[in-house]
C-alpha positions in Angstrom: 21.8 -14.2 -32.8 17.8 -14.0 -31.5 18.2 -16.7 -29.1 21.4 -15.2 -27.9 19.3 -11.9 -26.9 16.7 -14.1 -26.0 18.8 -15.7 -23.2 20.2 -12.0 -22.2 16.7 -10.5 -21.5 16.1 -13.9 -19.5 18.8 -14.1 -17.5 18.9 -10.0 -16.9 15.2 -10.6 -15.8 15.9 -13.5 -13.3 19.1 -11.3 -12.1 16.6 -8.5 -11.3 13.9 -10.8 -10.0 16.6 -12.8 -7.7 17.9 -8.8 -6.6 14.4 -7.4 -5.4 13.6 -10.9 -4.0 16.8 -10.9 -1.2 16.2 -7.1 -1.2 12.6 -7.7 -0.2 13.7 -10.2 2.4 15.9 -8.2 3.9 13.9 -5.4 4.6 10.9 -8.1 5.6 13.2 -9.5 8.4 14.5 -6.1 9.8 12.7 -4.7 12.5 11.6 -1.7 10.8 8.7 1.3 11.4 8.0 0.7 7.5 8.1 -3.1 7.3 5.8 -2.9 10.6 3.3 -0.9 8.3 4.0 -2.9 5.1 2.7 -5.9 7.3 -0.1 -4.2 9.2 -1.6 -2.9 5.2 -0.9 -6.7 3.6 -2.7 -8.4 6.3 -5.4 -6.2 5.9 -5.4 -6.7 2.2 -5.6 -10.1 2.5 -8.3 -10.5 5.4 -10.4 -8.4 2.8 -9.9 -10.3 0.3 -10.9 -13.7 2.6 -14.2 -11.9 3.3 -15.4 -10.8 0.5 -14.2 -14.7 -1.7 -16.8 -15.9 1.2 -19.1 -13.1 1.2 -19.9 -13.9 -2.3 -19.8 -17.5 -1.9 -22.7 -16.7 0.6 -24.7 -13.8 -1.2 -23.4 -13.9 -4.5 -26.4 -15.9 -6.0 -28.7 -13.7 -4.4 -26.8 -10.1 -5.4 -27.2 -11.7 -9.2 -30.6 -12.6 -9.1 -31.1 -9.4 -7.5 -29.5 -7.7 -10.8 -30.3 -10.0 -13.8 -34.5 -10.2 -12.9 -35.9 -12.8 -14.5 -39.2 -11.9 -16.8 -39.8 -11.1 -20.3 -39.1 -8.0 -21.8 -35.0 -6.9 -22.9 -31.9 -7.6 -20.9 -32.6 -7.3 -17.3 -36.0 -8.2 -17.2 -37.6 -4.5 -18.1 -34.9 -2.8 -20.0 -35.3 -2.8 -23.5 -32.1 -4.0 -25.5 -31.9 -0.5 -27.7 -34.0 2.7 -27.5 -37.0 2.6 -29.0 -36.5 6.3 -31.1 -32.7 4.6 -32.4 -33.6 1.9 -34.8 -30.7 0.3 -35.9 -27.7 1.8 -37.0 
């Protein structure tokens, strides 16, 4: 009886999947205001994204060292792990 309802969720998920998939092609290939903008704001998404995967290829070494110092004290260099007035709870 599970794998019966197991099958039903499946195949009601792939129907729904399968449905907002053609609905979402259809609206991407109409020549629509909203599609236009849809486009314009996922390009830009994506560009972002692009620049910052290389930004931190390029910096990304430098921004950590810049915020884990090396030296000796606690965690980042100076800071002490706890406070010094809380001793252990």
């Amino acid at each position: 009886m599970e794998e019966q309802w197991d099958f039903q969720l499946l195949s009601r998920i792939a129907d729904s999947l399968v449905a907002f998939l053609s609905e979402f092609v259809d609206d991407w290939l109409a020549n629509d205001m909203r599609v236009a903008v849809f486009k314009i704001l996922l390009s830009w998404l994506v560009l972002s994204l692009i620049a910052i995967h290389f930004a931190w290829k390029v910096y990304g070494n430098t921004v950590n060292d810049m915020y884990y110092r090396q030296g000796t004290g606690g965690q980042n260099g100076g800071t002490p792990d706890t406070a010094p007035h809380l001793r252990g709870w």
